[in-house]
N, C-alpha and C positions, 0 to 999 in steps of 0.2 A: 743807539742803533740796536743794542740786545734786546729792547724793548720791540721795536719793530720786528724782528727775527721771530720773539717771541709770541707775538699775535700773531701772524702769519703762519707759524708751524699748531698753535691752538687753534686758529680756525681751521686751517687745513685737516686735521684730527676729527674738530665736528663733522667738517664734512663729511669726511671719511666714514665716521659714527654714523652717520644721518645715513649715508648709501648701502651699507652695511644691514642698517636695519629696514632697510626700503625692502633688499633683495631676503633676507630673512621674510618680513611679511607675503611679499611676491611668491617666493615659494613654498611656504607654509598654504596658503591657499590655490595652488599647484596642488599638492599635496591633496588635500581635501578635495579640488575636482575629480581628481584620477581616482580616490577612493570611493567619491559616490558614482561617477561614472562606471568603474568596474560593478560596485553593487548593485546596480541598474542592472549591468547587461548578464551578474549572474539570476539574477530576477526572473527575466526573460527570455533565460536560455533554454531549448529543447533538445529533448534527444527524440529522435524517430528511431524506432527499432522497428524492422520488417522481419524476422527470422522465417526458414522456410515454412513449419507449419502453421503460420500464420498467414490469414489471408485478408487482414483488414490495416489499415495503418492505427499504429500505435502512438501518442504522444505525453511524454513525461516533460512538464516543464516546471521544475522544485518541487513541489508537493502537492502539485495538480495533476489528473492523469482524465485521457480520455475516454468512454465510456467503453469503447472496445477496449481497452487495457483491462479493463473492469470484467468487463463480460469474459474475456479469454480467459484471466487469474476464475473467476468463478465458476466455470467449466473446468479448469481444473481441480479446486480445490473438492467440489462436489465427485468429480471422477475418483478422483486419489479415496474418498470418504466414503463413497455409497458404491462402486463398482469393483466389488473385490470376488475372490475364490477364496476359499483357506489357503493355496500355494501364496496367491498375491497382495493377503494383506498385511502381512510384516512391511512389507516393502514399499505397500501404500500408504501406510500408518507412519511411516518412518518421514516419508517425503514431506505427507504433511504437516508434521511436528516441527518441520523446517522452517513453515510460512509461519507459524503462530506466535503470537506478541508474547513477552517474557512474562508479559501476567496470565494470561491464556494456557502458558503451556502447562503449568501440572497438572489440574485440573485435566483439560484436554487429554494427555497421558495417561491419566488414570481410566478416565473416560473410554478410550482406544484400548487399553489396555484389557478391560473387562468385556468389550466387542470381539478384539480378538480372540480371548478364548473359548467364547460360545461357538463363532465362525468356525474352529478348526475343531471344537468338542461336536457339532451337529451338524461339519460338513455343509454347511450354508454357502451359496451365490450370492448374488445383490447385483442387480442392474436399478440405476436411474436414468431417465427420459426426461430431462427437463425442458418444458414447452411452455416457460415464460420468464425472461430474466427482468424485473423493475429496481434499479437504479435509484438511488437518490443520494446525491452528491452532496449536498448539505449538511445530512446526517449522518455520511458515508456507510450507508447501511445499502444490504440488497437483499431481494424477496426471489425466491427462487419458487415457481410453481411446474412441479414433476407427476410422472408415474412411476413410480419403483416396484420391484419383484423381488421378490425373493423367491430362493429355491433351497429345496435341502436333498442330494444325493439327484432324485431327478422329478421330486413333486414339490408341486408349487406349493408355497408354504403362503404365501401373503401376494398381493397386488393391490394399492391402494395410489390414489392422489398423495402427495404431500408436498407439504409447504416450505421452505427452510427459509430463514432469518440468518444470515452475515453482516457483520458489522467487521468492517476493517482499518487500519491509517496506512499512510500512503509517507514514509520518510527517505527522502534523498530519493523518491524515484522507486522504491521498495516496498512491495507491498506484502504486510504483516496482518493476520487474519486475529483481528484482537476479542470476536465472541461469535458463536455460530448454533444457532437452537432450532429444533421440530419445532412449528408452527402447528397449533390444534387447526384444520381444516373444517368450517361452519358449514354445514349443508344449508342449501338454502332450499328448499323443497319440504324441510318441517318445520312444523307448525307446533308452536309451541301456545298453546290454550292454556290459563289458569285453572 
């Protein structure tokens, strides 16, 4: 009879074993749905931001951003860089160095740094007009085509086309201006003869 007792409490054990490990696997892959499913939906999640002086819809979804999010940061970033007084470019310089990737920024600083002190040693203006923004998202780079002025005291010092090159990344929704150059503007009107 100890015999019978004893198979019957060792099968009953497997079983037990066997269900045990059923519901282990069951929610082990549980597990694994909810993780890919959360990863999915942080994928495809967006944020809209409308702020007031904004007037176009904005969309950040991961490390994607829509072309007006682009165009608005690049209206700024050229505002903050090219429209300053002597009173306003500390202030504009400063905000800038805000947006600029941690490899951009000494460089950049120094850069700014040597603008400012001609601006407040010769009393310089700067207005830009920029009247074309080209986008290319691929290479996250953009082509900004302007008229800038300069002034010093209350004559005009310079008025010229120019070009500016941004290149930026876009992290967590964040946009970091990682290189920013004068573009040589090619006249097309001469003729260049051997």
């Amino acid at each position: 009879m100890n015999l019978k007792i004893y198979t019957k409490q060792t099968s009953n054990l497997f079983a037990e074993n066997r269900l045990l490990k059923f519901v282990v696997v069951v929610l082990t892959i549980g597990v694994i749905w909810s993780m890919a499913s959360a990863n999915r939906a942080l994928k495809y999640q967006r944020t809209i931001i409308l702020p007031p002086k904004v007037d176009h819809r904005i969309e950040i979804t991961g490390n994607a951003v829509n072309d007006d999010y682009l165009k608005m940061y690049t209206r700024y970033i050229l505002d903050l860089l090219l429209n300053y007084t002597p009173k306003t470019i500390q202030f504009n310089f400063n905000d800038l160095l805000a947006l600029a990737s941690p490899e951009l920024y000494p460089e950049l600083q120094a850069n700014l740094l040597k603008i400012s002190d001609n601006v407040e040693k010769l009393r310089i203006t700067s207005v830009f007009f920029p009247s074309n923004i080209i986008i290319d998202q691929e290479k996250n780079s953009i082509t900004v085509k302007g008229r800038r002025k300069q002034f010093s005291h209350i004559a005009k010092i310079e008025e010229s086309d120019r070009n500016y090159y941004l290149r930026y990344e876009i992290n967590n929704g964040r946009f970091n201006l990682s290189n920013i150059q004068e573009q040589e503007i090619i006249d097309e009107n001469t003729n260049e003869n051997p």
